[in-house]
C-alpha positions as CSV (number, residue, x, y, z in Angstrom):
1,X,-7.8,-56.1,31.3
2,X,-4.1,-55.6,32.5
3,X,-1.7,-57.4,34.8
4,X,-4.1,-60.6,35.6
5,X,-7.1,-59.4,36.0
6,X,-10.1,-59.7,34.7
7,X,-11.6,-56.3,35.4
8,X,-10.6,-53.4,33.8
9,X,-8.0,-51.3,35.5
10,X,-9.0,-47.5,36.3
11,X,-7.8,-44.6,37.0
12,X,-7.3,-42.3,40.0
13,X,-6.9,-38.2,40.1
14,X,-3.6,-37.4,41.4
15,X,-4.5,-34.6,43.8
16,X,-4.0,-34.9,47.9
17,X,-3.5,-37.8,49.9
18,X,-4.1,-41.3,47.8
19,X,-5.1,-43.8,50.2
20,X,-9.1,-44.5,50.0
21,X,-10.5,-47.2,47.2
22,X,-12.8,-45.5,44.6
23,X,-14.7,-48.6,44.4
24,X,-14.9,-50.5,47.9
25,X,-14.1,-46.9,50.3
26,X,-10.6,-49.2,51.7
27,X,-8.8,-46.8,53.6
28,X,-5.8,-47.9,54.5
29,X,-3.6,-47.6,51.2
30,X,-2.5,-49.4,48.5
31,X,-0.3,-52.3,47.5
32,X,2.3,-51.1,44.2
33,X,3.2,-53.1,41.4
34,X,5.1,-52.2,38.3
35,X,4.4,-53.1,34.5
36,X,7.7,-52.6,32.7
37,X,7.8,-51.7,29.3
38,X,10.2,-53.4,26.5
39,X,12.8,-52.6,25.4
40,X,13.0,-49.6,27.6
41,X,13.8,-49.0,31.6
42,X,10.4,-47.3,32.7
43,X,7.7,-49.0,34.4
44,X,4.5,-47.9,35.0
45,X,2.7,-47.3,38.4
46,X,-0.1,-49.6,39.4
47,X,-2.0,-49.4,43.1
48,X,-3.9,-52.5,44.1
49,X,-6.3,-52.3,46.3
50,X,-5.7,-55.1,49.1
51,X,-9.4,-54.9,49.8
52,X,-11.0,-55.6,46.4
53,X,-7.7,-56.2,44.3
54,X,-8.9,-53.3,42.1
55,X,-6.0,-51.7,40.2
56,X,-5.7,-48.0,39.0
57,X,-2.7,-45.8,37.5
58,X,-2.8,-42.7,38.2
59,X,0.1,-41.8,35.5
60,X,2.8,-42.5,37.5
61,X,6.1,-44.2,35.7
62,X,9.6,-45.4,37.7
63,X,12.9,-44.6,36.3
64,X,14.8,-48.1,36.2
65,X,18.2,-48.6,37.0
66,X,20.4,-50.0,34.3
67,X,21.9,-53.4,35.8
């Protein structure tokens, strides 16, 4: 379980255009949140589905800024 959910987060192929749910078919796209890491400034990559709330990473990580 990650980020407040109670089912287990999968994971999506990164090949062509990502906007269909794997498990409810949603096609219109997906809602993005981040999961930042201590004590460092990358963040993983989450998509939500705004469907089924389903989340998957796909192995995508965000560069942060330092502030």
């Amino acid at each position: 379980m990650e980020m407040g959910s109670r089912v287990k987060t999968g994971k999506i192929k990164p090949e062509g255009e990502i906007y269909t749910c794997p498990s409810c078919g949603y096609n219109d796209g997906f809602h993005v949140s981040f999961k930042v890491e201590d004590n460092t400034r990358k963040a993983d990559i989450y998509l939500i589905c705004p469907n089924c709330h389903s989340r998957f990473r796909i192995g995508w990580q965000a560069d942060l800024p330092k502030v």
